[in-house]
C-alpha positions, 0 to 999 in steps of 0.5 A: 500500500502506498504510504502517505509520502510516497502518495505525495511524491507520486502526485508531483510525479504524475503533474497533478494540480496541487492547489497546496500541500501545506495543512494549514489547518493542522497548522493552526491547531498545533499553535492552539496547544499551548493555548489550550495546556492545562485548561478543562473543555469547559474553560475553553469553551467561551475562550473565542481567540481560541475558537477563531484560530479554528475558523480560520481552518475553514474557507466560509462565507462570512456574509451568512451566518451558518446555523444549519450545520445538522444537515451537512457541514463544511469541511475545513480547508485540509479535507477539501485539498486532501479530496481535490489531490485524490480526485485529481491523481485518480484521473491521471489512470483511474483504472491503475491509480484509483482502483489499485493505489486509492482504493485500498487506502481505504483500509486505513480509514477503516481502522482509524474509524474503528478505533476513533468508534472503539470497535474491531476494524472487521466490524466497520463498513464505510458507507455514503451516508447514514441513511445507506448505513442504516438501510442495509440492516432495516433492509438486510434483516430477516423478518416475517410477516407479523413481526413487530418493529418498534421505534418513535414518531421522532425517528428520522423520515427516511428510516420510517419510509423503509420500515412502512415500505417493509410493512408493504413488502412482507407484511411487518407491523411498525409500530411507533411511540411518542414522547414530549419535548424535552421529556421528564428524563432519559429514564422515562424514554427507556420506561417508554420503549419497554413498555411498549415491548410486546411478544411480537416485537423483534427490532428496536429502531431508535435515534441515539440524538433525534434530528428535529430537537437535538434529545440524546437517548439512554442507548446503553440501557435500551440496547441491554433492555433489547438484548435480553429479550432477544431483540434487535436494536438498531441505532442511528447515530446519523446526528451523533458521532463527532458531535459529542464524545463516546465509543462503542462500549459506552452504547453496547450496541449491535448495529449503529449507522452514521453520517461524517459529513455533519459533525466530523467534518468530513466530506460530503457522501460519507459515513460508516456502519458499525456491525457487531462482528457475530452479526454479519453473516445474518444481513443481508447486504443492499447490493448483491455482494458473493456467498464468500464475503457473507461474514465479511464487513466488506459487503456492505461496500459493494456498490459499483464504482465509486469514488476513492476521494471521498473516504480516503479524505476522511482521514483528514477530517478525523485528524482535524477532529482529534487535533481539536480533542471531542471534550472540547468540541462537545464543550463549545458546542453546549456553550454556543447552545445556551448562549442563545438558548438561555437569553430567549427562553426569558422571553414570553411565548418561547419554550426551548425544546432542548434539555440543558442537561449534557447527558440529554443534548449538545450543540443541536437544539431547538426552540418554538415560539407560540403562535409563529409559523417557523416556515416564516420565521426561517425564511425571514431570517434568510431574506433580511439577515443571512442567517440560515436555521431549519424549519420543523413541522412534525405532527406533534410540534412546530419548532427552528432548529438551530445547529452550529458549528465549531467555526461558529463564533459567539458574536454570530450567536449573540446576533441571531439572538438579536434577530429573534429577539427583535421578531419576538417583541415586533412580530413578522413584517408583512 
């Protein structure tokens, strides 16, 4: 396998265009270390010198205010430059530098994920997302008629849509929970699902922090509350990897799928799924891969061809990541939450929908204000002040979500609290 000198020195071999080999990014994290010597995560947290030398990892639009970083973040300026180099030393001979050089990078990817994630290199499958991710195991796993999955009316859109078109396909009962916003405890989300829990059940499908208000799950104590009764749990983490830390064990999951181009930072199209190693050979794959690869975690990654750039440059979104350290990380990132969150809550007609507490939420929250469409709330803030947030309409509640970033800075935060302020006590123009 190529090393990563000898990449670099074949890339000025093959005349590639190199838009810079230098990482600057990295660079300015090693200039932070002594900056952050000897000082807790939640010292740093407020500390925006700090903050602001990793924004300038970044190349962004400083005319908008990017609060929208659930759906898909940018990556800093390394991972970009790293992606551009594959992309560009792949079409010098596809057939010979991506398939036969870049492709089998992919094994080292594989294992620094699996050590970043705290399981076994063979129990981790790269995928393109978490959707892709998670798929495969709502898909693969063998089920028969009349067999009940249970999961919430918060779970994610495009996961319900598989399970209700397995409900049509082989005739499966999903079967759906509910529970406030913010609830009265993670003890209380646990007690909900067991009780739902009937003869019938085989899956348990849950969210290990939802996308619509940023509640974190007990998956430790649902994932045992399953495994002792012979169910599946399955986990997606599509919001939760990189955002705030935590490893394998600390879940004892099975099965756990997630995207790394939210909170990772890495490029766009990525993510992995984590399979416990005794239960590959039971799923089935998405795309038809050989009965010789059916323990294998490798089948889950037949899709064709593909891009080797996109995931080889993940390497560099998990050192970006590491350099930056997840304590600190998940630190910011509940700084920036309650800086706005805990000025508008004061406010009549708000209602944060988001626990403070650090084990229920972190960086992806999100507030409804009585009596305001946020459709409008949302589009207003883009048309006059540039500000991007999310619009939530679930059957049960209307609220913005509102994602920052680690290149998010406080005075972008205290100016969006502005904004909704000034809405609050004006109203909408019309």
């Amino acid at each position: 396998m190529l090393t990563r000198r000898h990449f670099v020195e074949s890339l000025f071999a093959a005349g590639a265009a190199i838009p810079s080999l230098k990482n600057d990014g990295l660079d300015r994290l090693r200039r932070l270390g002594p900056r952050a010597d000897g000082r807790t995560p939640a010292a740093l947290a407020d500390d925006e010198d700090f903050w602001r030398e990793v924004q300038q990892a970044f190349t962004l639009d400083h005319t908008i205010i990017n609060l929208n970083n659930g759906g898909v973040s940018p990556s800093p300026r390394i991972v970009q430059e790293a992606m551009r180099r594959y992309l560009d030393y792949s079409n010098t001979a596809p057939a010979y530098t991506m398939w036969q050089i870049l492709e089998p990078e992919i094994e080292s990817v594989r294992r620094r994920l699996a050590a970043s994630f705290g399981c076994d290199a063979e129990e981790m499958a790269i995928t393109r997302n978490a959707s892709e991710a998670i798929e495969v195991v709502q898909l693969g796993l063998p089920l028969e008629r009349g067999d009940e999955v249970l999961t919430t009316t918060q779970d994610y859109p495009r996961m319900l849509t598989t399970w209700r078109q397995r409900e049509r396909r082989d005739g499966i009962v999903l079967r759906e929970i509910s529970f406030p916003v913010p609830p009265p405890s993670q003890d209380d989300l646990a007690q909900r699902i067991e009780r739902a829990i009937t003869p019938k059940t085989k899956v348990i499908h849950v969210c290990h922090i939802t996308n619509l208000t940023g509640q974190i799950f007990p998956i430790r104590k649902i994932a045992q509350l399953g495994r002792a009764r012979g169910i599946e749990v399955i986990v997606d983490g599509a919001h939760a990897y990189a955002h705030f830390p935590f490893t394998r064990d600390d879940l004892d999951c099975d099965y756990y799928g997630t995207s790394l181009h939210k909170w990772l930072l890495a490029p766009h199209g990525t993510g992995f799924l984590y399979v416990r190693k005794a239960k590959i050979e039971k799923i089935w794959p998405l795309m038809a891969a050989p009965p010789e690869m059916n323990r294998d975690i490798r089948k889950f990654e037949e899709i064709g061809t593909h891009p080797a750039a996109n995931h080889n440059a993940i390497a560099e979104a998990l050192t970006f990541h590491e350099g930056i350290g997840a304590e600190r990380k998940a630190a910011r990132l509940r700084f920036l939450f309650q800086r706005w969150a805990k000025r508008l809550e004061r406010l009549p007609r708000v209602k944060i929908l988001t626990p403070y507490d650090p084990a229920q939420s972190c960086g992806l929250a999100s507030v409804a204000i009585e009596g305001m469409d946020p459709n409008k709330v949302v589009a207003y803030l883009w048309d006059k002040h540039r500000i991007i947030v999310t619009p939530i309409v679930h059957k049960e509640f209307a609220c913005v979500r509102v994602t920052p970033n680690v290149y998010t800075t406080a005075t972008e935060m205290d100016r969006f609290g502005d904004v909704m302020e000034d809405v609050l006590k004006k109203g909408l123009p019309t």
